[in-house]
N, C-alpha and C positions, 0 to 999 in steps of 0.2 A: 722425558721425565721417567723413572725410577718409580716402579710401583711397586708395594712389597705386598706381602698375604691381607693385613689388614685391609688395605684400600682395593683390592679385590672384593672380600666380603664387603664390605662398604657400599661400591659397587651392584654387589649382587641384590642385597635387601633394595637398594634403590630399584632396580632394576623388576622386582618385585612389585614395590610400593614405593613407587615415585614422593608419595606424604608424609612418610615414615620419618619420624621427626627425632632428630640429634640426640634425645633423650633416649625414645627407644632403642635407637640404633647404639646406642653408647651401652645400654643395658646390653645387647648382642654381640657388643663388639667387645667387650671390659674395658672398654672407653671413656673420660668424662662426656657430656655434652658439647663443655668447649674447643675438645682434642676433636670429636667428630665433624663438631662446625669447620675447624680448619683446615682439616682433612679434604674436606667435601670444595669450601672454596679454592683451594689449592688445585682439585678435580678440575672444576670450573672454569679457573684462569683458564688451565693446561687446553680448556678445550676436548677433555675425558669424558667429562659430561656436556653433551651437547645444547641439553635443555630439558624442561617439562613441560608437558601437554597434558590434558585430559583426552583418554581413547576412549572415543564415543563409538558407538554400537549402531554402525549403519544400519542396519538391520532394522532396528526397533526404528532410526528413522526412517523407516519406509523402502531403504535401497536393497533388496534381499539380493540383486543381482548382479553377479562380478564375470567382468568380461575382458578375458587378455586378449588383445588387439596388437598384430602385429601389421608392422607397417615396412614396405618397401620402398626406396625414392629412383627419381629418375633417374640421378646422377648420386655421385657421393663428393661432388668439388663439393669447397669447404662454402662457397656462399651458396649452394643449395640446402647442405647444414645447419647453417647459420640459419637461412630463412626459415626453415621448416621449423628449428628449434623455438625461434622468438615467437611463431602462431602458434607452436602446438602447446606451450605453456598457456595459452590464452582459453583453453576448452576446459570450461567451469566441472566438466563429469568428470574429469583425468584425475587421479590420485598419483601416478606415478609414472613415469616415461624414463626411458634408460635405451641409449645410442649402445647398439649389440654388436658382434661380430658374428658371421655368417651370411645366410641368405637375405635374413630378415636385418634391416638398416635399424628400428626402434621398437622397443616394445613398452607397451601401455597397459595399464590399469584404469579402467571404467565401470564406475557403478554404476546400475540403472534400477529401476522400479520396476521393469517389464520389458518384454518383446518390444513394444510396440515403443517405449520412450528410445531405446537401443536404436531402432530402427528411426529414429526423428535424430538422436546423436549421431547416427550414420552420414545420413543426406545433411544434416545442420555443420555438423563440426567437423567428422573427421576427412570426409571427403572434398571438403572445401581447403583443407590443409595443401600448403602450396609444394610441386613438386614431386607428389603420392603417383606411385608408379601400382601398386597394389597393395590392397588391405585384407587382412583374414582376423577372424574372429572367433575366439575358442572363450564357451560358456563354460563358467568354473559350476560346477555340479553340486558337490561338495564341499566343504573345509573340511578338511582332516588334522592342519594343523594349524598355527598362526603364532610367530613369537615377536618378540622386539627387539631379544637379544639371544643371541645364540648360545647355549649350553657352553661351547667349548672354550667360550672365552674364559670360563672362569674354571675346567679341566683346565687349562694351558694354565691358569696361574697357580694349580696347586702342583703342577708338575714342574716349575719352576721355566716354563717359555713363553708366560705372560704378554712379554712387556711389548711395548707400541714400536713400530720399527724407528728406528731413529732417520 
């Protein structure tokens, strides 16, 4: 799909404000409402826009603690892979897990509430994961940043190298 400047910006206010309704965005964009609606389902089909969610503020639920977990396996045959992948989607703390290149075979994302829940996610989930050759754990300290969408995507669309690889 062909995106031109417009459905960049389109984009971007979504990207903003996921709520931002055809209207507004039509006033932003010199748009009707119903030229932004088709625009946006057009997005959608394409698979552009993935979808919406409400981003909730672990935080205020309770989780102030973020901990990247790197995980090493015994092997890397593909049904060692395969096994490890089908349980470790199963550990209710995990927000995100991603098969890595280097030392480290996966790395994860785990909220916790404290030390001590961390240390009950330790022995409960990640150590019963089938295959764990060695695990390390690095306490996020800070946030310094957090986005959903990365700035340059929408640099590249005003420089004209936007578009989605074909």
């Amino acid at each position: 799909m062909e995106l031109d400047e417009v459905d960049f910006r389109l984009l971007e206010l979504l990207s903003t404000d996921g709520r931002c309704t055809d209207v507004a965005m039509g006033e932003q964009l010199g748009l009707s409402s119903p030229a932004v609606a088709r625009r946006r389902r057009i997005l959608e089909e394409n698979g552009i826009i993935a979808g919406y969610r409400a981003q909730l503020s672990l935080e205020q639920l309770g989780f102030s603690g973020v901990v990247i977990v790197m995980i090493e396996l015994r092997s890397q045959a593909e049904q060692v892979l395969n096994e490890f992948e089908e349980e470790v989607v199963k550990c209710p703390s995990m927000s995100y897990c991603g098969f890595i290149s280097g030392d480290t075979d996966f790395i994860l994302i785990v909220h916790v509430s404290s030390l001590d829940e961390y240390d009950t996610i330790y022995r409960r989930e990640l150590s019963n994961l089938p295959h764990v050759a060695k695990i390390r754990s690095s306490f996020i300290l800070r946030e310094v940043a957090r986005r959903s969408t990365i700035p340059i995507v929408f640099d590249r669309a005003r420089t004209g190298r936007g578009h989605p690889p074909r």
